[in-house]
Legacy VTK file of the C-alpha trace (Angstrom):
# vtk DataFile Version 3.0
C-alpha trace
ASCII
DATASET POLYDATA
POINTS 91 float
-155.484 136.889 8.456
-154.769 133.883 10.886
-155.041 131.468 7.913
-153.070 133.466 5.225
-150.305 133.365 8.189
-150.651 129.804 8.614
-150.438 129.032 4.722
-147.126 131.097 4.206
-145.735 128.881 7.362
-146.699 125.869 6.282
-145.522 126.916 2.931
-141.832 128.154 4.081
-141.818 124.899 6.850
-142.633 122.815 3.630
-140.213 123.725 1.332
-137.505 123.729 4.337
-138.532 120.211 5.316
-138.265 119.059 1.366
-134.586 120.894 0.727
-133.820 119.076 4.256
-134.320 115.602 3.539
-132.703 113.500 1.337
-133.307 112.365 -2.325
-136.430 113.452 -4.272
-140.101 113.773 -2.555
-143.150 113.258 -5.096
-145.421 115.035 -2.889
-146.852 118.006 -4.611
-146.792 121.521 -3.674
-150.087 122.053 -2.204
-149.441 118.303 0.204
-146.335 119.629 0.853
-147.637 123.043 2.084
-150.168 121.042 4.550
-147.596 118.979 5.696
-145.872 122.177 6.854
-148.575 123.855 8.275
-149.446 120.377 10.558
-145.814 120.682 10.821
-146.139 124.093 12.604
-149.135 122.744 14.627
-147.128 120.157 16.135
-143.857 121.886 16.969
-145.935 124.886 18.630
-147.667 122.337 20.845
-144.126 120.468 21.778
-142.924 123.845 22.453
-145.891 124.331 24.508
-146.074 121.574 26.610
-141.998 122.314 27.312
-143.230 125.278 28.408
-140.715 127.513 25.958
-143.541 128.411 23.330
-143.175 131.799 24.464
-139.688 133.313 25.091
-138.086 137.277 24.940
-136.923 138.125 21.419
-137.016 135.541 18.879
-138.525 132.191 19.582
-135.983 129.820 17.897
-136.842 126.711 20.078
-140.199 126.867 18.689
-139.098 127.176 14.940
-136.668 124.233 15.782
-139.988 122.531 17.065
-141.525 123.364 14.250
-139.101 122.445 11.494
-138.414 118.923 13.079
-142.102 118.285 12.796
-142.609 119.521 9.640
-139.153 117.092 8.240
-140.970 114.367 10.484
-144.140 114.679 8.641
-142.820 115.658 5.079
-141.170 112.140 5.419
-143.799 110.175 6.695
-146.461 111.954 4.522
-144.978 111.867 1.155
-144.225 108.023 1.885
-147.917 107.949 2.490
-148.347 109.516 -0.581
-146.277 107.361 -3.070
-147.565 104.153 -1.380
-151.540 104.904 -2.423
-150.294 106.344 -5.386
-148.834 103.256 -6.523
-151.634 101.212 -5.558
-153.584 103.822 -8.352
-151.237 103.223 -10.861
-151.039 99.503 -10.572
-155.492 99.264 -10.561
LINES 1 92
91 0 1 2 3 4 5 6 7 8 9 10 11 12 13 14 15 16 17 18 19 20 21 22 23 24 25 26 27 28 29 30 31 32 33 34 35 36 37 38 39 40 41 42 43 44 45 46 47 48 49 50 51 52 53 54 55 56 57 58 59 60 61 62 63 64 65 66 67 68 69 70 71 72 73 74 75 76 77 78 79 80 81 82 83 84 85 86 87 88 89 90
């Protein structure tokens, strides 16, 4: 059940991180979904090591972690991914 819960994060984080930044992203769906669930992995281990990873109620600094991360690494990813895919297209 852990991973189906990690897919539907990195899923949601994805698609937040894609409506968040600007312009178009060619990254497909399934990239995009990894790059939210390393997304999540990141932002709980920021929270973590700030020691707010676990709080009463809701933990919104953690989802803030998490959704920074994830718009850091939708960015940097789907640049990753239009660079080697334009080296393809060019061979």
């Amino acid at each position: 059940m852990g991973w189906l819960w990690a897919i539907v994060v990195g899923f949601v984080l994805g698609l937040l991180a894609k409506a968040i930044l600007p312009g178009k992203q060619h990254s497909p769906l399934w990239l995009t979904t990894i790059f939210g669930i390393l997304g999540a992995i990141v932002g709980n281990a920021i929270a973590r090591a700030l020691g707010v990873a676990e709080t009463r109620g809701i933990d919104w600094s953690r989802h803030a972690f998490q959704l920074v991360a994830a718009v850091i690494i939708v960015f940097l990813g789907d640049m990753a991914y239009m660079a080697l895919r334009g080296n393809k297209q060019r061979a």
